[in-house]
N, C-alpha and C positions, 0 to 999 in steps of 0.2 A: 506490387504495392497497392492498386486498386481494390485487392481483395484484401487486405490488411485494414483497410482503411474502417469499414464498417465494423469489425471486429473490435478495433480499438478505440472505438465512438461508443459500443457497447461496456466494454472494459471502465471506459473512464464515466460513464453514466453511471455506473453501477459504484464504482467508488466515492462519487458523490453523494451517493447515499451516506457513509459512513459517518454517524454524527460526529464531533469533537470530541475529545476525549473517550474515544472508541479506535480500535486499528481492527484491522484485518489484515487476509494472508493473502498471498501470494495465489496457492491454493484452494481457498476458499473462493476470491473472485473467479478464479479458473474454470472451479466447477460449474458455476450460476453463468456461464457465456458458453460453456463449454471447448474448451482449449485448454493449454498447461500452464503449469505456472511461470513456467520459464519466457512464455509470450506474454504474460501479463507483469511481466518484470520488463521484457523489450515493450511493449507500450509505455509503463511508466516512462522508462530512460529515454523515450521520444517525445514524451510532452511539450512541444513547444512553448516558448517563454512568451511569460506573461498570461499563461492559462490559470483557469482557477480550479484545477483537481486536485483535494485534497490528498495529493501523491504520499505524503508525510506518514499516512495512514494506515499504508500497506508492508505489513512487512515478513518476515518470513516464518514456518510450518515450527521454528524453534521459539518463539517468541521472541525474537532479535531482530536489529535492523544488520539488515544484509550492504555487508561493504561497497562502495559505488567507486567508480573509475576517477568521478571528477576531485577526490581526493576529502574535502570537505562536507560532499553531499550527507556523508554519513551523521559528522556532528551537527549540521541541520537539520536534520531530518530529527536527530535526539533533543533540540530547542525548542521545535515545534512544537513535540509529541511533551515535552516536559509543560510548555505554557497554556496546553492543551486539559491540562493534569493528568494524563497517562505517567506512571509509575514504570519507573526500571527498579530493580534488585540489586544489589553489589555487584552482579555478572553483567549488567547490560540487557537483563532481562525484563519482558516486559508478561506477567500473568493474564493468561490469554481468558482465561474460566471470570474474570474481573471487568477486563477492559475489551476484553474482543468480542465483537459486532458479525450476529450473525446474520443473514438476508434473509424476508421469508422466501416460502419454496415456490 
């Protein structure tokens, strides 16, 4: 867990970046820390409460939010991103070429 630990101090730096009304992917933070996006999806899902990374932001290589365990996560995650003005489509989509936030290099 030690070595985990700084990777996902990097991970959640980097998504503070992301202004409002902007998301990102899964993917995208992956490449910029370098790791996969499946570790920067378990970073998210460890966030401890009461932090303030904009976790709401990240979401997946389809332009969709990716379903969550805690049952709910998901349609919060769509309140935030909506109060935020991020746009979904009829499908639960979200136009990434519009709203998605890319880091410089």
């Amino acid at each position: 867990m030690t070595t985990e630990k700084p990777l996902f101090h990097s991970i959640y730096s980097l998504v503070c970046q992301v202004p409002p009304g902007h998301v990102t992917t899964y993917g995208e933070v992956a490449r910029h820390v370098g790791t996969t996006a499946r570790t920067v999806g378990f970073a998210m899902a460890a966030l401890p409460v009461g932090h303030d990374v904009p976790w709401q932001r990240v979401i997946n290589s389809r332009g969709t939010i990716s379903p969550r365990r805690d049952g709910d996560g998901s349609q919060i995650q769509r309140t935030l991103l909506d109060a935020e003005g991020v746009r979904f489509d009829a499908g639960g989509k979200i136009e990434l070429k519009r709203f998605g936030w890319r880091f410089e290099p």
